[in-house]
C-alpha positions as CSV (number, residue, x, y, z in Angstrom):
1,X,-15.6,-9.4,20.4
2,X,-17.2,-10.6,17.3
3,X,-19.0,-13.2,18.6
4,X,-22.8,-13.7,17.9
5,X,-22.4,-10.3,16.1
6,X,-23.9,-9.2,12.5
7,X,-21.4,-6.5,10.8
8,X,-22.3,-4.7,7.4
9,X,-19.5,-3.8,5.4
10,X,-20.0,-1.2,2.8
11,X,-18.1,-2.3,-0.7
12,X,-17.6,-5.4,1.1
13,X,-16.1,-7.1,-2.2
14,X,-12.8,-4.7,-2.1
15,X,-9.9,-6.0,-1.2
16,X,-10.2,-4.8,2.5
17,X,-13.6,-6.6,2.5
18,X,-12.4,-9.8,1.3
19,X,-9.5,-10.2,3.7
20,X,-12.1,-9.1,6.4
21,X,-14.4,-12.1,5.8
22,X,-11.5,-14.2,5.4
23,X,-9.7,-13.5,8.7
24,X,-13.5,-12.8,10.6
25,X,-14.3,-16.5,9.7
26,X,-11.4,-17.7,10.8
27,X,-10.6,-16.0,14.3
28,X,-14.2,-15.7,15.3
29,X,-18.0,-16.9,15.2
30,X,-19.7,-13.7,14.0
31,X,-23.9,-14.3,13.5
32,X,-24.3,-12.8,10.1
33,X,-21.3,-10.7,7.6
34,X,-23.8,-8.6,5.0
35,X,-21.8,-7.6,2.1
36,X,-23.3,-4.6,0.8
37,X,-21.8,-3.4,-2.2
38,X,-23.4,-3.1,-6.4
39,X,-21.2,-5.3,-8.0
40,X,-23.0,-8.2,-8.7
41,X,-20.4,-10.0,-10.5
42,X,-17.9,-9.7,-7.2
43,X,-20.7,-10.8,-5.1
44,X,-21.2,-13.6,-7.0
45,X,-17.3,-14.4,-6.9
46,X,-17.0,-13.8,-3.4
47,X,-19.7,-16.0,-2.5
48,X,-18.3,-18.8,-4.2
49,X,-15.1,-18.2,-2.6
50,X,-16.3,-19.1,0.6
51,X,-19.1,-20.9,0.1
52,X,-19.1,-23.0,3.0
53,X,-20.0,-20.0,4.9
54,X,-23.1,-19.3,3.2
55,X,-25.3,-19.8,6.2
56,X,-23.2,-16.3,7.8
57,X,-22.1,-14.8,4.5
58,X,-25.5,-12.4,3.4
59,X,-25.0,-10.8,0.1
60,X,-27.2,-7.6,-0.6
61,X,-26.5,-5.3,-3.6
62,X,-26.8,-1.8,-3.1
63,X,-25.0,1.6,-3.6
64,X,-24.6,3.8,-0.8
65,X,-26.0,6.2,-2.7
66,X,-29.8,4.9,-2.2
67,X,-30.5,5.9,1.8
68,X,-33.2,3.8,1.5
69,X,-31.7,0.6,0.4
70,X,-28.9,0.9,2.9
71,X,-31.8,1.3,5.6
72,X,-32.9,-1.8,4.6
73,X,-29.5,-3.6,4.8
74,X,-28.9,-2.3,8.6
75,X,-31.9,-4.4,9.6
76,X,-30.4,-6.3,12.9
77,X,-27.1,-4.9,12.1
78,X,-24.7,-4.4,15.3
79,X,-21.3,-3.1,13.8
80,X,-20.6,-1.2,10.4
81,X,-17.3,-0.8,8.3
82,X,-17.8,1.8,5.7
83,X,-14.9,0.7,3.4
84,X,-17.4,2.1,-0.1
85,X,-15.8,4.8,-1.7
86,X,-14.6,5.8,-5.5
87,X,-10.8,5.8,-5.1
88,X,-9.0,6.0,-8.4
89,X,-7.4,9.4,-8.1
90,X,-8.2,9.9,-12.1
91,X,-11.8,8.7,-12.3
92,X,-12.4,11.5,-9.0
93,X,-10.4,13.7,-10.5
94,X,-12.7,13.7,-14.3
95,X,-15.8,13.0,-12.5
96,X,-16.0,15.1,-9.6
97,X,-19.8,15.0,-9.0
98,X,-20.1,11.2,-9.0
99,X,-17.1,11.3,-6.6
100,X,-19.3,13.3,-4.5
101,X,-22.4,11.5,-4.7
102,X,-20.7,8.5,-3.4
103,X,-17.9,9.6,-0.7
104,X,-19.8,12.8,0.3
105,X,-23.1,11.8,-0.2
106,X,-22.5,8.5,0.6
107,X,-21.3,8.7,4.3
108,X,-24.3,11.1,4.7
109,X,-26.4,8.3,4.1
110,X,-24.3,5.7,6.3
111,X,-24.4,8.1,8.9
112,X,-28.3,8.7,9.0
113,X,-29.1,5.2,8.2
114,X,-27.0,4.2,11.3
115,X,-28.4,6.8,13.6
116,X,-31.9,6.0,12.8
117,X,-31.1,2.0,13.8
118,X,-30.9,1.5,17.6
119,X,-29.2,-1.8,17.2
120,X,-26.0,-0.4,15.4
121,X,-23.6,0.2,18.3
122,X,-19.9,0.7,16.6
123,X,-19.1,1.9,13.3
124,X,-15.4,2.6,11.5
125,X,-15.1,4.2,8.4
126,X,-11.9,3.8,6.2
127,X,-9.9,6.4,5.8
128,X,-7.2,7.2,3.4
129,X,-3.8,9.6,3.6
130,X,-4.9,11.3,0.5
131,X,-7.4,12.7,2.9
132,X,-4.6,14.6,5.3
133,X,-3.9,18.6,3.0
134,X,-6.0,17.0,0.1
135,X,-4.6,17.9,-3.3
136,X,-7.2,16.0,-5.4
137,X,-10.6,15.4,-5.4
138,X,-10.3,11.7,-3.7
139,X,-8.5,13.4,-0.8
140,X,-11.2,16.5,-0.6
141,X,-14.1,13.9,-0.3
142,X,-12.2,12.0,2.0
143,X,-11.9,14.6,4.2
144,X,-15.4,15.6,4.2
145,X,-16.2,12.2,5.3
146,X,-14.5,11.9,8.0
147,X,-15.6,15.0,9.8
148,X,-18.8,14.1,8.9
149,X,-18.4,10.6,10.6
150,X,-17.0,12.6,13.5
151,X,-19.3,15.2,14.0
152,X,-22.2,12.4,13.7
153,X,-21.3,11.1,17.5
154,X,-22.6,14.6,18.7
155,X,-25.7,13.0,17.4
156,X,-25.9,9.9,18.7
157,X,-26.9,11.5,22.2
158,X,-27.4,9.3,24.7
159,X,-27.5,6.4,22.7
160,X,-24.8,3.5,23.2
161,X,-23.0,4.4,19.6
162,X,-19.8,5.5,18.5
163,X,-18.6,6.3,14.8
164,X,-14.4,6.1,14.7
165,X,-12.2,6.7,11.6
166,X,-9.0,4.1,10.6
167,X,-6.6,5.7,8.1
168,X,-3.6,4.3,6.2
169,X,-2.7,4.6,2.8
170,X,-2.0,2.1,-0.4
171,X,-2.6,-1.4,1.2
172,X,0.4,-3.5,-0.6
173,X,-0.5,-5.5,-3.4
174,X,-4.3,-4.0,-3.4
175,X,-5.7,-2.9,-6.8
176,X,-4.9,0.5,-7.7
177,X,-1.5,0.1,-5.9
178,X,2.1,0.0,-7.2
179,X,2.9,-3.6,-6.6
180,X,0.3,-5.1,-9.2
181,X,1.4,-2.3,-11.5
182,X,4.8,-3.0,-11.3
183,X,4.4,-6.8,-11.8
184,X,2.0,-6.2,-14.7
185,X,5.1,-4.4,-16.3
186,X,7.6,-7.2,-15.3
187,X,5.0,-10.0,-16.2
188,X,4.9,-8.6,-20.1
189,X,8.8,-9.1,-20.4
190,X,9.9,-5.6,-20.2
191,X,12.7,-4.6,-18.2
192,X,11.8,-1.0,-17.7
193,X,9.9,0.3,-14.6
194,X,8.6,3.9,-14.3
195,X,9.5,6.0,-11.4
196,X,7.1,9.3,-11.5
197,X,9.8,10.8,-8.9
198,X,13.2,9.5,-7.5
199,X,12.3,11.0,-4.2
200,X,9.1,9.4,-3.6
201,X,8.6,7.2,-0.3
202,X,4.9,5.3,1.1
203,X,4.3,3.5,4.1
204,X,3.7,-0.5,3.9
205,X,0.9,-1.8,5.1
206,X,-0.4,-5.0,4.8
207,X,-4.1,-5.8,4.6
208,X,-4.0,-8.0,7.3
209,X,-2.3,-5.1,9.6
210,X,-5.6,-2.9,8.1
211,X,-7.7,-5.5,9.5
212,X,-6.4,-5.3,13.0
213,X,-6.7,-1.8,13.0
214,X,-10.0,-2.0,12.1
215,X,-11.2,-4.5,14.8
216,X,-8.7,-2.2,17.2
217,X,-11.5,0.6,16.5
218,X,-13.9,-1.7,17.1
219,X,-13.4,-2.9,20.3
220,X,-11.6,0.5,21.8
221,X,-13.3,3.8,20.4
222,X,-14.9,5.7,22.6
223,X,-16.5,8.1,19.8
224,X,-14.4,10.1,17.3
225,X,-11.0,9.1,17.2
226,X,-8.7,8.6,14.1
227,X,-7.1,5.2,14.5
228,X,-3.4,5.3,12.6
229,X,-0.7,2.2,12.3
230,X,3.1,2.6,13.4
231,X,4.3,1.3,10.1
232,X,7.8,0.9,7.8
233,X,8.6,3.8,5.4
234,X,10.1,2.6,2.0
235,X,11.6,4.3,-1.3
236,X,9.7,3.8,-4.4
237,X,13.2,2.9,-6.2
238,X,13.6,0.3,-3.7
239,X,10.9,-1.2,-4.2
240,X,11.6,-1.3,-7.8
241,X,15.0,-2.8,-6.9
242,X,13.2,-5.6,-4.6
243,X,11.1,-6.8,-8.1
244,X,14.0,-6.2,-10.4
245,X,17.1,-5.7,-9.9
246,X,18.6,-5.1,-13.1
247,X,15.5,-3.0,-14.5
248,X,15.8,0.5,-15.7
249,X,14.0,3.1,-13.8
250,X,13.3,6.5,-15.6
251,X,11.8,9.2,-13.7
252,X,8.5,10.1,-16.0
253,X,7.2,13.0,-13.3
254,X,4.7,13.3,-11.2
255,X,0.9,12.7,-11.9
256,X,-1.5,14.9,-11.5
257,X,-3.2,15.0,-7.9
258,X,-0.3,12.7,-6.8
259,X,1.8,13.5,-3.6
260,X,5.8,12.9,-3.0
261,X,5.1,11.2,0.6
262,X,2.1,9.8,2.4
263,X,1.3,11.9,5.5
264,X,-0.7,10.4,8.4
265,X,-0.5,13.1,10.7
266,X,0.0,16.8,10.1
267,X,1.8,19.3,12.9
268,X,-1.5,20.7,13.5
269,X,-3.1,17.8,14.6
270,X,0.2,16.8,16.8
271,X,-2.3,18.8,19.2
272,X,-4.7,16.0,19.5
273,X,-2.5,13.0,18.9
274,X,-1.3,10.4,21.5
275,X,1.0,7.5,20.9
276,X,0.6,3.9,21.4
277,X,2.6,1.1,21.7
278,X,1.5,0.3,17.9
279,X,-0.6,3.1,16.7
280,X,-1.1,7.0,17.2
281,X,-4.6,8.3,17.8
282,X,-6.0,11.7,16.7
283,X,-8.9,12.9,19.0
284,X,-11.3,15.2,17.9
285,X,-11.3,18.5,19.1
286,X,-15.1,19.4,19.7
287,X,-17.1,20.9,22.7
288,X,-18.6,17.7,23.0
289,X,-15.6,15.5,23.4
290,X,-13.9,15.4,26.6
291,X,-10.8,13.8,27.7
292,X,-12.0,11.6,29.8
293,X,-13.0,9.7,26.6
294,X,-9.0,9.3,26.2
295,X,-7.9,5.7,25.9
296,X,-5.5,4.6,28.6
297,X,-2.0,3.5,28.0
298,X,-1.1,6.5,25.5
299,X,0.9,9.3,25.8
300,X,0.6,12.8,23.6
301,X,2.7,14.0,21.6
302,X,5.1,16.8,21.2
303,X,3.6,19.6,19.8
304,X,4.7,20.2,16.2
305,X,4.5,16.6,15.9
306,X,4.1,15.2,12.4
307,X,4.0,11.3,11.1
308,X,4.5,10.7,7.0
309,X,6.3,8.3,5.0
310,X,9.4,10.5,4.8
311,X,10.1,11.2,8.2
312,X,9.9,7.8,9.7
313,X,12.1,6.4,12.4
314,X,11.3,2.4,10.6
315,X,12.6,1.5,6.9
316,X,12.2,-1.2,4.7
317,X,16.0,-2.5,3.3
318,X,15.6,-4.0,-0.5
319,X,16.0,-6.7,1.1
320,X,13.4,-6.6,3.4
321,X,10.8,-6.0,0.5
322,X,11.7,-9.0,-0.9
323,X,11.1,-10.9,2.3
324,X,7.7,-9.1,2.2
325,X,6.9,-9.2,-1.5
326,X,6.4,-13.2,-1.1
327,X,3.6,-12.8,1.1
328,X,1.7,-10.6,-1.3
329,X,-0.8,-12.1,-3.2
């Protein structure tokens, strides 16, 4: 699908964008990967990581704040993965107009830029559960952009374009995550790991199951769908248990804009959602969307319908995480 292709990812040194390149290069022959992102240090990193694709790998730096210097980027660009965004729950949370400026503001300028470039024909932004009944900032933003990526295919007229959404939550072992803040705890010695609530469960995704998902939206979307993984459910204390099993685990509370469970889908949109063999799909419910844009091989859901980490039919045993834990860099 890939093949002879030039794809733009947006904060393209991320995690996500690094295990992108990586399994790109290796399962396909893309033209060009442009890393667009305003870290120079992580560009520089990243091209030295694989530098013996240097003749595909394009590295531009640029903040998708600057409409006109992501313009320039999409030059000859045929798919884009909008994975730029300020995620740190905190940092939104204390600095709600730069939060804005890039996820808001941001996939404003993605969206034009992309609209206004006839050789862009797919693009999927990243999602996040934070972005399903926001309670902080991140999730607000996140919600804003992906209506706005939605709405945008009513624009795209005639034109042979669509804009899809892929959501999951915490990718295991990614920065900002759990995992690396567990092991940061355990790597200093200390035999005490914080639980901020006893009752507290997350899905577990890998970021090579993100990938898939991605290139799923990629080669399926018809215009406007919500791409989610059928994934394990696991308890935060378990997941303490799988690192160390004779650690202490007080319960500190809560943070601030932080939920009990992820949620995916919500019993309202249960009205637009059909289930696949390995993922659910939320359609959008516009005037210009009509069903026969539906993918085939789905069926909808009940009505009432609702997917988070708590209510899952598939759970990860301690031991289980440990059998996972290994492969988590």
């Amino acid at each position: 699908m890939l093949e002879g292709k030039t794809i733009l990812i947006t904060g393209g040194t991320g995690s996500f964008g690094n295990h992108f390149v990586e399994y790109v290069l290796k399962h396909d022959k893309p033209k060009k990967i442009i890393i667009y992102s305003r870290d120079e240090f992580k560009q520089f990193n990243m091209a030295n990581k694989f530098k013996q694709y240097s003749n595909i790998l394009r590295f531009f730096i640029g903040d998708v704040r600057d409409e006109q210097r992501f313009r320039r980027a999409l030059n000859g660009v045929d798919y884009v993965i909008h994975a730029a965004a300020m995620k740190q729950v905190p940092a939104c949370e204390y600095n709600p107009i730069e939060a804005i400026k890039t996820n808001i503001d941001g996939a404003t300028n993605v969206i034009n830029g992309v609209l206004d470039t006839p050789t862009v024909k797919k693009v999927v932004a990243l999602s996040t559960d934070k972005a399903v009944n926001p309670i902080n900032l991140y999730g607000g933003t996140k919600l804003v952009s992906d209506k706005l990526f939605i709405a945008a295919n009513a624009y795209a007229g005639a034109r042979d374009l669509t804009l899809s959404i892929v959501r999951y939550g915490n990718v295991a072992g990614s920065r900002g995550s759990v995992i690396p803040f567990f092991q940061n705890i355990l790597d200093q010695g200390k035999k005490k790991l914080p639980i901020t609530d006893y009752q507290m469960t997350r899905f577990w995704i890998s970021l090579e199951e993100g990938v898939q998902l991605v290139l799923k939206a990629l080669e399926e979307a018809q215009g406007g769908e919500t791409f989610i993984s059928k994934i394990p459910s696991f308890k935060i204390t378990d997941l303490a248990k799988a690192m160390c099993e004779d650690c202490e685990m007080p319960e500190v509370g809560i943070r601030e804009g932080e939920k009990l469970h992820e949620i995916m889908i919500t019993k309202e949109d249960s009205l637009n959602t059909y289930e696949y063999e390995k993922h659910y799909i939320i359609y959008p419910n516009y005037t210009w969307w009509t069903e026969d844009r539906i993918i085939q091989g789905g069926k909808k859901v009940e009505q009432g319908f609702s997917y988070s980490s708590d209510n899952n039919k598939e759970w990860l045993s301690v031991e289980e995480l440990k059998e996972l834990l290994v492969n988590v860099k």
